[in-house]
C-alpha positions as a Markdown table, in Angstrom:
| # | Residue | x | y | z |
|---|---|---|---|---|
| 1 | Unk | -110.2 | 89.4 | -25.8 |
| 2 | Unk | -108.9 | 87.8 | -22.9 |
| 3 | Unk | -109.9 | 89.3 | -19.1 |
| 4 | Unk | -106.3 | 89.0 | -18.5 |
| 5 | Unk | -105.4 | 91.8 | -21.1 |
| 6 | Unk | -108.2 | 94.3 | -19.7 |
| 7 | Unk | -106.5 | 93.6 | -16.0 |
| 8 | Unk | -103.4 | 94.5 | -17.7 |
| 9 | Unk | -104.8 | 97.9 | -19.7 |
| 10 | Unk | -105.8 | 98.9 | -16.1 |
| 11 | Unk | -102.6 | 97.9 | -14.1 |
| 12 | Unk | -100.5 | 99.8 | -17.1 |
| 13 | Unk | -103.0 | 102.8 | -16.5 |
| 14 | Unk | -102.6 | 102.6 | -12.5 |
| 15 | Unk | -98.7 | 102.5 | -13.0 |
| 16 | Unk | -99.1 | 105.7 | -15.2 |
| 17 | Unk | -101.1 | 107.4 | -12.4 |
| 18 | Unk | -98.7 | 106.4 | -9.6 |
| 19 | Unk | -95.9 | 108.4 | -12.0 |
| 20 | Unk | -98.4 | 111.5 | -12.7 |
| 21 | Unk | -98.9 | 111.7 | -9.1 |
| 22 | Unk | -95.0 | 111.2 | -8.2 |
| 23 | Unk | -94.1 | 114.3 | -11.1 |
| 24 | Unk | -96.9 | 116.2 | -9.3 |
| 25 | Unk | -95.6 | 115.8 | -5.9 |
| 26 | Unk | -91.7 | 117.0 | -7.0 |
| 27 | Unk | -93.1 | 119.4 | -9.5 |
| 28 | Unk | -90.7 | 118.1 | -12.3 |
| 29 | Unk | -91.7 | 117.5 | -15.9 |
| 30 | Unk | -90.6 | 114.6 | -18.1 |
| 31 | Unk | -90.3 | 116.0 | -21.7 |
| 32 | Unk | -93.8 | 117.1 | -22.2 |
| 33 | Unk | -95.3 | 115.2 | -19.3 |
| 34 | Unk | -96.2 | 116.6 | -16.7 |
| 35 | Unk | -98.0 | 115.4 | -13.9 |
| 36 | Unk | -101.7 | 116.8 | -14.9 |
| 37 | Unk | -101.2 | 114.9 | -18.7 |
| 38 | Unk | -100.1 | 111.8 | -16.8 |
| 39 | Unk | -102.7 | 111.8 | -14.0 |
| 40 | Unk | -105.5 | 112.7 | -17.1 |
| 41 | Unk | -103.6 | 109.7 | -19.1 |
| 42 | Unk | -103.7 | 107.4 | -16.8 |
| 43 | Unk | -106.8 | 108.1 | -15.8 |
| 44 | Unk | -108.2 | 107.6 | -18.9 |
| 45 | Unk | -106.6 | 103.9 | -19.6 |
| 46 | Unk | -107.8 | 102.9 | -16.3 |
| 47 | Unk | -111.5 | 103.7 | -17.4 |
| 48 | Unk | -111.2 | 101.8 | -20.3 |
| 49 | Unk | -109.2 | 99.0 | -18.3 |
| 50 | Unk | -112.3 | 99.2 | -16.2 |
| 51 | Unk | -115.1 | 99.6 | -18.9 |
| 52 | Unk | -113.4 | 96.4 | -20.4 |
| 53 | Unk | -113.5 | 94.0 | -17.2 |
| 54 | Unk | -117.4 | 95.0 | -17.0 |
| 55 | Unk | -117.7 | 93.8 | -20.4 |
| 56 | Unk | -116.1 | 90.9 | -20.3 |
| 57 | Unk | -117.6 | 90.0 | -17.1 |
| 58 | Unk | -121.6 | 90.9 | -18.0 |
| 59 | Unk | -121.2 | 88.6 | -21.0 |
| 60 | Unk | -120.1 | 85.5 | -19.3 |
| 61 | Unk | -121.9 | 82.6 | -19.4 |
| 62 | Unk | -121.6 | 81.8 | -16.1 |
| 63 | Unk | -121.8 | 84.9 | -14.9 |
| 64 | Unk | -125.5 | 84.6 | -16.0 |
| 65 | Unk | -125.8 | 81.5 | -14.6 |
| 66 | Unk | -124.9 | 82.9 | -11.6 |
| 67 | Unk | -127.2 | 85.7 | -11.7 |
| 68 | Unk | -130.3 | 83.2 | -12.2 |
| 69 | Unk | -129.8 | 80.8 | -9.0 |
């Protein structure tokens, strides 16, 4: 997997957030989302946006080659 696609599983998860947190401030509900299932939703993608840049970024060779100057 590209580091691209774990920047973009965290930016969809941020975007989700910003909407939880908009349906929390008006206190309206989308269908069955509310703002406490979006906030919780995005909340989770972002983690595992995060978990995946960490990744991806420990097992780079240069990234170790970095690490040893």
């Amino acid at each position: 997997m590209k580091a691209k696609y774990a920047i973009y599983i965290f930016l969809i998860g941020f975007l989700i957030n910003m909407f939880g947190a908009w349906l929390k401030i008006t206190h309206i509900s989308v269908g069955p989302f509310s703002g406490n299932i979006c906030l919780t939703i995005g909340s989770i993608i972002q983690s595992v946006g995060i978990i995946l840049i960490i990744f991806k970024v420990l097992t780079n060779q240069k990234f170790k080659d970095f690490l040893n100057k």
